[in-house]
VEXKE-107893 format. One record per atom (N, C-alpha, C, O, CB): x, y, z. Coordinates in pm, whole numbers, padded with zeros to 5 digits, always signed. Glycine has a CB too. Example, Ala and Ser with C-alpha at 12.3 -4.5 7.8 and 13.67 -1.06 7.14 Angstrom:
<atoms>
+01319-00569+00780 +01230-00450+00780 +01320-00330+00780 +01424-00332+00846 +01131-00447+00905 +01285-00225+00708 +01367-00106+00714 +01290+00003+00787 +01341+00114+00804 +01408-00060+00572 
</atoms>
This chain:
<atoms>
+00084-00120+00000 +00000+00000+00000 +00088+00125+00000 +00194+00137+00061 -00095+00001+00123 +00038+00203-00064 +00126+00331-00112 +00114+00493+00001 +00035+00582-00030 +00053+00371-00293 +00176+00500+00087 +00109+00596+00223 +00148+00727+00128 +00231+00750+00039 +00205+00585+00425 +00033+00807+00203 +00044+00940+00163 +00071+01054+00223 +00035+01086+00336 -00036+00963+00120 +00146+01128+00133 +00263+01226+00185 +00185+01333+00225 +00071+01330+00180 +00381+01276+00077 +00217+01437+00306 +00152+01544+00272 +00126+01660+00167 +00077+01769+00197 +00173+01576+00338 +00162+01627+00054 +00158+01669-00034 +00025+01609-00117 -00040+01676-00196 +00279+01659-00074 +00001+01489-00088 -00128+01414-00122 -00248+01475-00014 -00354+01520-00059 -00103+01233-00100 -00223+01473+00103 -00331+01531+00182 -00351+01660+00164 -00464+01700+00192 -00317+01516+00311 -00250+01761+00112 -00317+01872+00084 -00415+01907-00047 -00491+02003-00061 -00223+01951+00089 -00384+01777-00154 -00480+01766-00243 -00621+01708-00215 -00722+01742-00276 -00426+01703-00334 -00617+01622-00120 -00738+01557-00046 -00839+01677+00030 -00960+01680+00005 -00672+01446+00077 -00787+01757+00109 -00771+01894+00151 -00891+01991+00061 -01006+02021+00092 -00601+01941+00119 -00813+02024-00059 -00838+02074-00146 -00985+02028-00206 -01048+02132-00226 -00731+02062-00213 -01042+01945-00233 -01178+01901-00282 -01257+01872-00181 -01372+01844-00213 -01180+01790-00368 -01228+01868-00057 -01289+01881+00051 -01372+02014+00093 -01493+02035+00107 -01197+01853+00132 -01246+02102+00107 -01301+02267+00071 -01407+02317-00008 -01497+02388+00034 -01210+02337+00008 -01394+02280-00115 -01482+02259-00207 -01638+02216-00224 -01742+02260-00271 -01426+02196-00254 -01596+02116-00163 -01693+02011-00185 -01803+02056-00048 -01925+02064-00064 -01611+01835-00179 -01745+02077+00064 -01849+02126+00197 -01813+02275+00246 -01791+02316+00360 -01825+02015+00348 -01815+02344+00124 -01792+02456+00186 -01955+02533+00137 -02001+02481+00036 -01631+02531+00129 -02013+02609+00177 -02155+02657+00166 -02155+02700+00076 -02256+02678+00008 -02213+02735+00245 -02047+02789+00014 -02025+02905-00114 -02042+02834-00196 -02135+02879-00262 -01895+02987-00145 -01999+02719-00249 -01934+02678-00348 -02023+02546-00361 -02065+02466-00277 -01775+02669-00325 -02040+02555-00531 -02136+02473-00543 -02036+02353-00657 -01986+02405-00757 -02291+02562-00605 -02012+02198-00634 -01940+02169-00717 -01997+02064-00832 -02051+01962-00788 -01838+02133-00649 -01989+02080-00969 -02014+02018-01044 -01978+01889-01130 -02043+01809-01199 -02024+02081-01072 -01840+01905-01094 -01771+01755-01148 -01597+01765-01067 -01506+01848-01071 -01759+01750-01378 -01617+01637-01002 -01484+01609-00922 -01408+01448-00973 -01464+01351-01024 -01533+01605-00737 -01329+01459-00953 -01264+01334-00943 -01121+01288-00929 -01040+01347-01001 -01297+01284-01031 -01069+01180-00838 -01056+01123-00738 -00896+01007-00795 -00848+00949-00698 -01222+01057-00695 -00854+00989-00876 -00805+00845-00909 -00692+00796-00846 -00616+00874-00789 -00776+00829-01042 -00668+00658-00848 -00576+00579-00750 -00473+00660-00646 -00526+00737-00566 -00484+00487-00842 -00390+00651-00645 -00320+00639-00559 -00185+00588-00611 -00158+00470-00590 -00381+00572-00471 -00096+00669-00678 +00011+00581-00768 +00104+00552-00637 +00141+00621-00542 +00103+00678-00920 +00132+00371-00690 +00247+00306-00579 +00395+00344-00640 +00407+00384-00756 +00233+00112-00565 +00517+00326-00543 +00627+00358-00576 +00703+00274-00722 +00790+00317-00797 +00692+00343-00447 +00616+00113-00727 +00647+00084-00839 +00614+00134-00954 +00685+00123-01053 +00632-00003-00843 +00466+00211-00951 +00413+00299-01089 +00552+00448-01124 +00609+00472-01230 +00206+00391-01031 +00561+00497-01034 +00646+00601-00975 +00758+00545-01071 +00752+00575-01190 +00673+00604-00794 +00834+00485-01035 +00946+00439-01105 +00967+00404-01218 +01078+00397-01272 +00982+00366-01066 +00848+00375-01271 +00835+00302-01386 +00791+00462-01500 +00828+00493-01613 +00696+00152-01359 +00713+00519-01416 +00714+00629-01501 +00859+00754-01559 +00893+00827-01652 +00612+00696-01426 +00915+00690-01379 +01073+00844-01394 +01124+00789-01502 +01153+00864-01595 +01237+00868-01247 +01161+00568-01523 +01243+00585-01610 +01216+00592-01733 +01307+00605-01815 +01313+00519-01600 +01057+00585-01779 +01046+00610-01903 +01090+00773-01946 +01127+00808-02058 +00903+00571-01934 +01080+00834-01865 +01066+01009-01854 +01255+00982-01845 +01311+01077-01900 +00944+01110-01662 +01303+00932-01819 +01427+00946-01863 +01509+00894-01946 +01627+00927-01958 +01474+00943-01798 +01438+00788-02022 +01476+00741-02139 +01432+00850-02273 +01467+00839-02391 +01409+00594-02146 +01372+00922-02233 +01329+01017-02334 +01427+01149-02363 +01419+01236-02449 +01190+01064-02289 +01527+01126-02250 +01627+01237-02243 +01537+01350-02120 +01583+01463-02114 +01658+01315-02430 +01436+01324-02044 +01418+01412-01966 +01391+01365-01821 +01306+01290-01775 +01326+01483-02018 +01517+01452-01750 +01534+01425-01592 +01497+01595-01539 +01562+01698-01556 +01729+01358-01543 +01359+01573-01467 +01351+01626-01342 +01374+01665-01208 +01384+01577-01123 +01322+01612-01334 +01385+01793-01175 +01450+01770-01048 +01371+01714-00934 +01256+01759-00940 +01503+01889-01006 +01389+01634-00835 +01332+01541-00770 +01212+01622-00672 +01116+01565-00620 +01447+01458-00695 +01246+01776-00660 +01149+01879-00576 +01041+01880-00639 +00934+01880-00577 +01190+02025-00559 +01047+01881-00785 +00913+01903-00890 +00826+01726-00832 +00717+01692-00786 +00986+01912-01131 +00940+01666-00868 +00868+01510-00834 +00778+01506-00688 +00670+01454-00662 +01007+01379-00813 +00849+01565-00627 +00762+01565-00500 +00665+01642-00487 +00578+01604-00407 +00822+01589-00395 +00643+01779-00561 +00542+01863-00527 +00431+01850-00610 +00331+01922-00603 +00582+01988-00525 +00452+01727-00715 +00303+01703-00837 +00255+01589-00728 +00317+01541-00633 +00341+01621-01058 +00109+01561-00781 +00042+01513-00675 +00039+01371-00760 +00043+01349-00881 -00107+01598-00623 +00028+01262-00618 +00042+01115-00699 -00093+01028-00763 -00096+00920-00822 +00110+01009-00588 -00205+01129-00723 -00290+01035-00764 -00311+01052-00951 -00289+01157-01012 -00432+01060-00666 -00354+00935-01009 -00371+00900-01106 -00418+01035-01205 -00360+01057-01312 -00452+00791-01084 -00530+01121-01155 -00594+01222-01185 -00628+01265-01040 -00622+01210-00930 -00703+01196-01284 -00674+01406-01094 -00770+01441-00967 -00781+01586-01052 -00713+01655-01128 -00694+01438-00769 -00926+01586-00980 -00947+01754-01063 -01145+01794-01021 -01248+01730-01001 -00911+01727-01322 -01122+01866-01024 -01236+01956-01005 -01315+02067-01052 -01247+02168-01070 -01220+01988-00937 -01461+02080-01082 -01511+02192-01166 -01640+02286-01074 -01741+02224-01039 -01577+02114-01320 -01629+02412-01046 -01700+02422-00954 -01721+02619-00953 -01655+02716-00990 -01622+02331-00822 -01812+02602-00907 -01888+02759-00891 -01924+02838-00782 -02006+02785-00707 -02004+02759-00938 -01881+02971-00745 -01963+03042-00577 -02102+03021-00623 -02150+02974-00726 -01935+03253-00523 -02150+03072-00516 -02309+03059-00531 -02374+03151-00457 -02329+03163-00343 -02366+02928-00490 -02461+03216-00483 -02544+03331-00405 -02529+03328-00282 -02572+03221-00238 -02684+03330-00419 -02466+03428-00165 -02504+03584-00212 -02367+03611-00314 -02375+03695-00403 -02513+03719-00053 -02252+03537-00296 -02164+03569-00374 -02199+03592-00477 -02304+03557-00530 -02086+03507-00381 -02066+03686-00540 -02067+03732-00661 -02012+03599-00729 -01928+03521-00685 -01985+03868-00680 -02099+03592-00873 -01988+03433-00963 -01871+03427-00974 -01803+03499-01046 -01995+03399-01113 -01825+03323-00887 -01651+03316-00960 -01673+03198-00998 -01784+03155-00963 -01492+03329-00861 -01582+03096-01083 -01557+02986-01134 -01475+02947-01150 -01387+03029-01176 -01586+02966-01201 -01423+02765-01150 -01320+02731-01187 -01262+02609-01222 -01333+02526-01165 -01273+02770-01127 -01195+02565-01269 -01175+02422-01295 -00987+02398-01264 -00896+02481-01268 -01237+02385-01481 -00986+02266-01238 -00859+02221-01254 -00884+02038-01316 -00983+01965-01320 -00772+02245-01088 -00771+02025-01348 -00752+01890-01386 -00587+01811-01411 -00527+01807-01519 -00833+01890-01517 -00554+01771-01322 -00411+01726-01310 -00360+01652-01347 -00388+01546-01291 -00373+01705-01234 -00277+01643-01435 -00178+01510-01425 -00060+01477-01382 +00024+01549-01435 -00155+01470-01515 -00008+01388-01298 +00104+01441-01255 +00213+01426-01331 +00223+01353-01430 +00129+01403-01146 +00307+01508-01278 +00402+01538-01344 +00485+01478-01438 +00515+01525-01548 +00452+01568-01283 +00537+01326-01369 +00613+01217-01401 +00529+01159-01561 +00583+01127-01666 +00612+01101-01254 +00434+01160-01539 +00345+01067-01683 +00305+01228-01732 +00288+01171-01839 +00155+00918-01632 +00276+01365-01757 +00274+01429-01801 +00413+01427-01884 +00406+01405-02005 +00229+01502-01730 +00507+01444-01839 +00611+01409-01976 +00613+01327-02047 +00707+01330-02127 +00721+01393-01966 +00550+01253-02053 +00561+01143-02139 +00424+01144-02261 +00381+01056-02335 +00563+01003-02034 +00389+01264-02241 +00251+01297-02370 +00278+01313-02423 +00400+01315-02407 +00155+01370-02397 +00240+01346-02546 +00270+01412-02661 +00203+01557-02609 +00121+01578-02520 +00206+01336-02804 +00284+01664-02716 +00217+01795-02705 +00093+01832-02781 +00030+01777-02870 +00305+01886-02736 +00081+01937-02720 -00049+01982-02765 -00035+01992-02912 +00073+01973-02968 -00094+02117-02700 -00162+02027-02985 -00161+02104-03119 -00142+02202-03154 -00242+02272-03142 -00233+02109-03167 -00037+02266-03207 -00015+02364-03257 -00006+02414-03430 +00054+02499-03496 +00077+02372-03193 -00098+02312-03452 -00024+02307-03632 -00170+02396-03714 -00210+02343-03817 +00000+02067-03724 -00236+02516-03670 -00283+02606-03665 -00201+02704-03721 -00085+02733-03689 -00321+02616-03563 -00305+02778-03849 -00196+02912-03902 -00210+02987-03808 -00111+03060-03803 -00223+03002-04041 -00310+03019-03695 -00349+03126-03568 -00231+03101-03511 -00199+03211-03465 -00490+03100-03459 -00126+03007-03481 -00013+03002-03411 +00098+03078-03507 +00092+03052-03628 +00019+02850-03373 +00189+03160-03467 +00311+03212-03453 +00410+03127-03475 +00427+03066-03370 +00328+03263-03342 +00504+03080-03577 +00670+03023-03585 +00711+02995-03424 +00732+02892-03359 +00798+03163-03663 +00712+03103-03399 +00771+03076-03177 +00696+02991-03162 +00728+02872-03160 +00737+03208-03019 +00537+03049-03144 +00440+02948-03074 +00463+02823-03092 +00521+02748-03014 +00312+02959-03108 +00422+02801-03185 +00474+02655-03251 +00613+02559-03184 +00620+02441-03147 +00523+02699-03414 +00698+02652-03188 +00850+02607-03111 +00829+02587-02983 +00860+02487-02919 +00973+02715-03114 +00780+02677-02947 +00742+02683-02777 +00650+02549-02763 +00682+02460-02685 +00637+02846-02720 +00511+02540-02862 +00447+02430-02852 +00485+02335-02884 +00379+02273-02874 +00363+02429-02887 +00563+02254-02924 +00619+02141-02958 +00682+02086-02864 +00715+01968-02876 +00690+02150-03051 +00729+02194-02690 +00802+02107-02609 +00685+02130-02496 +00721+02095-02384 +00975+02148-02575 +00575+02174-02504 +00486+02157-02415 +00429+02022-02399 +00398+01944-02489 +00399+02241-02437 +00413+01996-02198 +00358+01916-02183 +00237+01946-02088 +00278+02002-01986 +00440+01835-02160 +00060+01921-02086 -00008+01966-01966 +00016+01921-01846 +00046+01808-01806 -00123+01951-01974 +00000+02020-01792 +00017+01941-01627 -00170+01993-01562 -00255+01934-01495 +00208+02053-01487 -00165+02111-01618 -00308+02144-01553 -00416+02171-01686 -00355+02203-01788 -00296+02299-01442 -00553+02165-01699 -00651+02179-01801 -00783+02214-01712 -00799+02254-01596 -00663+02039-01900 -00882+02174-01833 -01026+02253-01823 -01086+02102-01857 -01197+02131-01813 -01068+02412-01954 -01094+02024-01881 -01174+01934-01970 -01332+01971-01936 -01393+02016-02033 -01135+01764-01940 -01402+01960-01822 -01525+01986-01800 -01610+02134-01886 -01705+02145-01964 -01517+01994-01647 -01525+02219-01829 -01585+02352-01880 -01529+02397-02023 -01546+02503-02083 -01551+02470-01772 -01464+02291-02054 -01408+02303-02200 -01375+02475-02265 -01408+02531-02370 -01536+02224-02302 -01291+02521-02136 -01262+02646-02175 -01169+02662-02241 -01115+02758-02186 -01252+02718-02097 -01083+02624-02358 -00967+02603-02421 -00811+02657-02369 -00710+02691-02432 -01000+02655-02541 -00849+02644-02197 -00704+02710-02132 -00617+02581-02124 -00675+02475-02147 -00721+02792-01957 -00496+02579-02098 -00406+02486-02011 -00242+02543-01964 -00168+02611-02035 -00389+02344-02105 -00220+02504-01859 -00115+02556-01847 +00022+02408-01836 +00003+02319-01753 -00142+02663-01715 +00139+02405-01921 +00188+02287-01931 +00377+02362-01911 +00416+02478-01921 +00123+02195-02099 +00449+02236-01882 +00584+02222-01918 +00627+02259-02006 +00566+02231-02109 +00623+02134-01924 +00733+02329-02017 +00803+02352-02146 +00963+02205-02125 +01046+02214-02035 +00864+02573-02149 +00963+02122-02203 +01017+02007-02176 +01132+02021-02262 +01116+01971-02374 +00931+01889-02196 +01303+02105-02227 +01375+02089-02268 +01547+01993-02199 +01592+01992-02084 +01352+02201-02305 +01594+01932-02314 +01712+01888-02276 +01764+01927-02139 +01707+02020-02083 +01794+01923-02369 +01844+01880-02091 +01906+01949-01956 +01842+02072-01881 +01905+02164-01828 +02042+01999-01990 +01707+02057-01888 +01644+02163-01829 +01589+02086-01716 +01510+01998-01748 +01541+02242-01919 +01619+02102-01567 +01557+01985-01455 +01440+02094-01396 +01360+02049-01313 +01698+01914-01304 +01432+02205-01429 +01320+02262-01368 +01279+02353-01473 +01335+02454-01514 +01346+02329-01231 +01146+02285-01520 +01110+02363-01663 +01053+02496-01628 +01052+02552-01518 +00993+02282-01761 +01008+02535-01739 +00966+02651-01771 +00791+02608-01711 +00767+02496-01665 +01005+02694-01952 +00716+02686-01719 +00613+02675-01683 +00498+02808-01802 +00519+02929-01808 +00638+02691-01512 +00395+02736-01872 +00344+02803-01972 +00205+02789-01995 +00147+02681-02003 +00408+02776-02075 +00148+02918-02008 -00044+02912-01955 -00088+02948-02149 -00064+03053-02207 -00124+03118-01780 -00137+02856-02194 -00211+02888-02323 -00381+02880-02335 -00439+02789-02276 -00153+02789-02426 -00438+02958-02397 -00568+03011-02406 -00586+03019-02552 -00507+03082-02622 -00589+03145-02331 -00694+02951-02601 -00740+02949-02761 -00758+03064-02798 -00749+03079-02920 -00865+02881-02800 -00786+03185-02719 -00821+03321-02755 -00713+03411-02719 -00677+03491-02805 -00946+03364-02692 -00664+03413-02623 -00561+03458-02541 -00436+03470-02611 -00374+03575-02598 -00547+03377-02431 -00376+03356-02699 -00225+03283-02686 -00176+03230-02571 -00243+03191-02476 -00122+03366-02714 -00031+03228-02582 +00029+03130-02495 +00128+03220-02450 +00190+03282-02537 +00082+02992-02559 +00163+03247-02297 +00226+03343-02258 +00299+03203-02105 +00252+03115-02033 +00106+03513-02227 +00445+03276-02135 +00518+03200-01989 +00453+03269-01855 +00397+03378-01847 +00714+03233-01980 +00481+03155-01733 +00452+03234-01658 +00597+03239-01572 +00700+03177-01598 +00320+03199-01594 +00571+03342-01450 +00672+03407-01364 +00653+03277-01203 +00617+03298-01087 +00614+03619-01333 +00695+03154-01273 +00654+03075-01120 +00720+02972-01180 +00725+02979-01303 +00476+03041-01056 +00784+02853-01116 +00788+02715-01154 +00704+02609-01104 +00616+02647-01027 +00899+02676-01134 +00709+02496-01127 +00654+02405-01097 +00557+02373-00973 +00439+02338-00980 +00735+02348-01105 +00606+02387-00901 +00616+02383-00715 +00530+02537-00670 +00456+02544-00572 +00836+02395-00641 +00559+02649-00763 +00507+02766-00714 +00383+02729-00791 +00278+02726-00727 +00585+02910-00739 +00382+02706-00893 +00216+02672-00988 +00126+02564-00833 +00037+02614-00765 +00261+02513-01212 +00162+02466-00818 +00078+02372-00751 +00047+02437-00626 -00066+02416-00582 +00142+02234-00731 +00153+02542-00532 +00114+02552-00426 +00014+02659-00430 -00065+02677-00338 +00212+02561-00346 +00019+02741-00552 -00080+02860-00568 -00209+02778-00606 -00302+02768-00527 -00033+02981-00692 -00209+02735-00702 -00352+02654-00698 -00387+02594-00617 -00510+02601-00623 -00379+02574-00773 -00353+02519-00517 -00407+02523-00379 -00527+02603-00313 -00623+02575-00241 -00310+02557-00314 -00472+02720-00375 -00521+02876-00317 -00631+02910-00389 -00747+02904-00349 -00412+03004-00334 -00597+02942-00485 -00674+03006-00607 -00776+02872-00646 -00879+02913-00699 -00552+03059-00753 -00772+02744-00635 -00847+02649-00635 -00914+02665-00780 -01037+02670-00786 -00933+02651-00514 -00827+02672-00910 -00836+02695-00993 -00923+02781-01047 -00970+02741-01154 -00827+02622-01017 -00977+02925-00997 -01038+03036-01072 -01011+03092-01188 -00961+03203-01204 -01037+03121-01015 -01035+03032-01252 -01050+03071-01451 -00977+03264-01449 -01016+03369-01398 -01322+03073-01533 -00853+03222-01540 -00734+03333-01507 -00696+03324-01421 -00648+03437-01430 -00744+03452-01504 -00662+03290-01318 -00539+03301-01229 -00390+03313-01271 -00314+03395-01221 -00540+03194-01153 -00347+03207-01387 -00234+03226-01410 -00207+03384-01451 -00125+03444-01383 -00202+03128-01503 -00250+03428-01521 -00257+03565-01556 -00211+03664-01504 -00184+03764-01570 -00348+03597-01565 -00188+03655-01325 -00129+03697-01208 +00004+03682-01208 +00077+03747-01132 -00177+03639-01104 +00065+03556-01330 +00178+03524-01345 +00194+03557-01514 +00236+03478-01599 +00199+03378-01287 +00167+03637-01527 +00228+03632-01712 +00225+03795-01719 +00183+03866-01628 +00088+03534-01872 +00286+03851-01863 +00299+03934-01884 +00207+04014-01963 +00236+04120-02018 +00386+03922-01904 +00071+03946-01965 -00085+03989-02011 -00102+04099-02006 -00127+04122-01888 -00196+03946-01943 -00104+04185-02058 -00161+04351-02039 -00329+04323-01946 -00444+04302-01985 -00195+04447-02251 -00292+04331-01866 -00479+04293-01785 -00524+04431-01763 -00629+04428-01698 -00492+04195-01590 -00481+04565-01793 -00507+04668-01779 -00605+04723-01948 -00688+04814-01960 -00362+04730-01731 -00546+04615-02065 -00560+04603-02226 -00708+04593-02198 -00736+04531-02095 -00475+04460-02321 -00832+04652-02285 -00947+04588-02315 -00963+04466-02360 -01056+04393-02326 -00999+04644-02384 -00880+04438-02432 -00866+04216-02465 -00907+04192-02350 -01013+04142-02313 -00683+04104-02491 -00793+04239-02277 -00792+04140-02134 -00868+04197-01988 -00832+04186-01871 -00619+04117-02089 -00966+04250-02038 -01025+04333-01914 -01117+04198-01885 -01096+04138-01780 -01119+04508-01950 -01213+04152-01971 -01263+04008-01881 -01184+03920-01762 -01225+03843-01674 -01279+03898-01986 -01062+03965-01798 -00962+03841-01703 -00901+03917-01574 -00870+03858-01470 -00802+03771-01807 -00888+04047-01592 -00888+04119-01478 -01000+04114-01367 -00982+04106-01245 -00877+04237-01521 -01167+04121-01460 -01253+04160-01367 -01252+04004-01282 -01253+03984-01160 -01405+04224-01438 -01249+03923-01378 -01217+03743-01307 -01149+03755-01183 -01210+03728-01080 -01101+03629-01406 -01025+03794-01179 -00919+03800-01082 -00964+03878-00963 -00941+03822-00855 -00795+03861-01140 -01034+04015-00956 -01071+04089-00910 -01172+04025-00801 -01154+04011-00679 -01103+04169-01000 -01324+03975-00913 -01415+03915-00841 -01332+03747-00727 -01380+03723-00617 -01542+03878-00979 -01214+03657-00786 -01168+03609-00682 -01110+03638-00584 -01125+03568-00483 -01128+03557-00699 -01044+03728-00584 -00992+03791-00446 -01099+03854-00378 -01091+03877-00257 -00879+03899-00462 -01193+03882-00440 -01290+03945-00335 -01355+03818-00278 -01365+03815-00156 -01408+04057-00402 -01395+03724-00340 -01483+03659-00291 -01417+03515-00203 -01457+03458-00101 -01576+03635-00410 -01288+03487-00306 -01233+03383-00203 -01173+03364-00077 -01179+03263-00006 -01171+03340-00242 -01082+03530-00047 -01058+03553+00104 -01166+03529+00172 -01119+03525+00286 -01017+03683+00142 -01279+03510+00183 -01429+03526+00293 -01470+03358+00266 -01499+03283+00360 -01598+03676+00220 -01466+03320+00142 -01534+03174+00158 -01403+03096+00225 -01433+03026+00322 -01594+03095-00011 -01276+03097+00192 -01147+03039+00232 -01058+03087+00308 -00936+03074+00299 -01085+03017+00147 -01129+03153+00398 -01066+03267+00552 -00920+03168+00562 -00812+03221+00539 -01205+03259+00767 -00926+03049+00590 -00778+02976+00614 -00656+03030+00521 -00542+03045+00563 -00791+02807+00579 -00685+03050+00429 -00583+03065+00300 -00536+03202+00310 -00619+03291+00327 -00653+03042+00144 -00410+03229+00302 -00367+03387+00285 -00381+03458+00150 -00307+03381+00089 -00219+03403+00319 -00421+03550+00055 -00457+03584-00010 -00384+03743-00085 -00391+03809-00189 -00562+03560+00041 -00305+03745+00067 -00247+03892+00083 -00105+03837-00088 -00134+03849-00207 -00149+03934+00326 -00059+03819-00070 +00000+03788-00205 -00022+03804-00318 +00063+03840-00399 +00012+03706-00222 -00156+03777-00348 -00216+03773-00486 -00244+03889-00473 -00181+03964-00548 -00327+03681-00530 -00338+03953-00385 -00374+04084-00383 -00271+04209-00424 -00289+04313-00488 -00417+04097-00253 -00140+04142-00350 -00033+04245-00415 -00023+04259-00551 -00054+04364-00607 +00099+04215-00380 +00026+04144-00620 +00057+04056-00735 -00073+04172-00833 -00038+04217-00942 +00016+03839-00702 -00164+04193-00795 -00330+04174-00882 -00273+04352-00912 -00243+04405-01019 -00548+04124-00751 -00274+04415-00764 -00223+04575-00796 -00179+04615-00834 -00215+04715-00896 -00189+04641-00763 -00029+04556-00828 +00079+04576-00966 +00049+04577-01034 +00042+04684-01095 +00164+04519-01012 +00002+04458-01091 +00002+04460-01204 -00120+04539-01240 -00154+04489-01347 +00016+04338-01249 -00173+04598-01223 -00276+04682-01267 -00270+04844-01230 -00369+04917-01230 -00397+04621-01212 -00145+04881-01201 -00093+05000-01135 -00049+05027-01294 +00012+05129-01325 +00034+04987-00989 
</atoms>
């Protein structure tokens, strides 16, 4: 039997919140195994027969179950926020193939950039065409980290691996969040929907998720909108 770290209980944690908290109304969750140290292994060495070694901190801070992910909404008196996550962990996320990029709407870069992407986080439920994935290069043990949007593009973000998972924790995947981490004009009319997003979560998630500190993002949100 495969015991779990705390890094697993804070994902357990996490849909719990969710799931019995009054605000929040949830629409699709789910839950899968429990990967044992033999799955574990079997995944690093395929992930390193491919020419890609991770640093062992990333290994520890992706979560082990099979999947896990969640789709879910505030609910009156709150104002709407929304959000989804959907995980894979890390170790078998390298080992996907990348996304599609073979779209004339993609950019020569894009394309380059997309070809070493791998997801680690998505939308599947609310089929909002976001994901944020790996950038999977040679001798790179702590990748890049990169949020793409069908409407948006694909912009890096200012966090790695370990900072992505522990913020979603927080942010409990509110549609734009990464955005807090990229170089998005959120001040731009494009991007004023994704500001007011950000806006309405900090207002509303400090009060439903009093445990969670928030003071961070709040900084993060001003700046960037200063």
């Amino acid at each position: 039997m495969t015991d779990m770290r705390a890094q697993d209980e804070a994902w357990i944690k996490v849909l719990a919140e969710l799931r019995t908290t009054s605000g929040v109304d949830v629409s699709n969750e789910v839950l899968g195994h429990l990967e044992s140290e033999a799955e574990l292994e079997s995944l690093a060495a395929g992930g390193g027969a491919m020419g890609v070694s991770l640093d062992p901190e990333l290994v520890e801070c992706s979560p082990r179950f099979s999947e896990i992910g969640c789709q879910w909404g505030t609910v009156t008196p709150h104002t709407l926020v929304s959000g989804e996550f959907f995980l894979t962990p890390v170790l078998q996320a390298v080992r996907e193939e990348a996304p599609d990029f073979s779209s004339s709407l993609h950019t020569e870069t894009e394309r380059a950039v997309g070809s070493q992407l791998r997801i680690i986080d998505e939308a599947p439920y609310t089929g909002s065409g976001s994901y944020a994935a790996l950038r999977v290069q040679p001798r790179v043990a702590d990748p890049e980290i990169w949020f793409a949007h069908h409407l948006q593009g694909l912009w890096r973000m200012d966090l790695n691996y370990c900072e992505y998972m522990r913020t979603l924790t927080v942010t409990k995947g509110c549609f734009d969040w990464q955005h807090l981490f990229t170089d998005a004009p959120l001040k731009s009319a494009e991007f004023s929907k994704s500001a007011q997003r950000l806006r309405n979560m900090l207002d509303v998630l400090p009060r439903i998720f009093p445990d969670h500190d928030y003071a961070p993002l709040h900084a993060r949100l001003a700046e960037r909108l200063r």
